[in-house]
N, C-alpha and C positions, 0 to 999 in steps of 0.2 A: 504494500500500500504506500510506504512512503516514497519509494523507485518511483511508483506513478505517479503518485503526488509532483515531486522531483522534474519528470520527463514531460507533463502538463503544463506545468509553471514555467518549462524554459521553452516549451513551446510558445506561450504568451509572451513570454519575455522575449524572443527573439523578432516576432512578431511587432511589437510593441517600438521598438529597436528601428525595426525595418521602416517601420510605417512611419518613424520621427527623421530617420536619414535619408527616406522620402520626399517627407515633406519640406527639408529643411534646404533641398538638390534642386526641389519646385520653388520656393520662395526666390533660391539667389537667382534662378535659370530664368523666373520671367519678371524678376525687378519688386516683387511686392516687398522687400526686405528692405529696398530705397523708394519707394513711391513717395510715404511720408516724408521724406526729406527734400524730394524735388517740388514738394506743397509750399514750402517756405524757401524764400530767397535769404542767401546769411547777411547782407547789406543794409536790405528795408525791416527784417525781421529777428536781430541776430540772439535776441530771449529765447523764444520758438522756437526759432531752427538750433539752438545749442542744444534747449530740453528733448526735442528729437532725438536728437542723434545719442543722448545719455540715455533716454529711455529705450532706444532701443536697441544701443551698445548694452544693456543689461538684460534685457529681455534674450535677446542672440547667443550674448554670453552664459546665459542661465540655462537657452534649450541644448548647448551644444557641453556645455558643463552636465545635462544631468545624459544627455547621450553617450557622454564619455564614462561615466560612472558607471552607468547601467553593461558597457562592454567590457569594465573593468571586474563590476561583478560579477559576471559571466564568464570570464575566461577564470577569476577566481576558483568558482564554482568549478567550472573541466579541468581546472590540475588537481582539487584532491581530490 
């Protein structure tokens, strides 16, 4: 039961994985990652366009931080 348990979960988890290094290959491939930023020009709006680009320099860094994590625990998982 727990083997299954075990081979379920890293099924999800690989899954889960796939689907965020997906989404993440679509976002930079068709620009939605800079759209808000090309919203605001740095010159006439440079408030705006700072807080863009911090919020989504964290946001970016947050989905590609828990992507990293999540392959991190997984190859954890297949060495012991």
């Amino acid at each position: 039961m727990r083997i299954l348990g075990f081979v379920l979960g890293s099924v999800i988890w690989f899954w889960v994985v796939y689907s965020l290094t997906m989404a993440l290959a679509q976002a930079i491939k068709t620009g939605i990652a800079s759209n808000s930023i090309k919203k605001y020009v740095y010159h006439q709006q440079p408030i705006k366009f700072l807080l863009t680009v911090l919020v989504q320099f964290i946001f970016w860094l947050g989905m590609v931080g828990w992507w990293l994590n999540g392959v991190w625990n997984l190859l954890i998982k297949l060495a012991d």
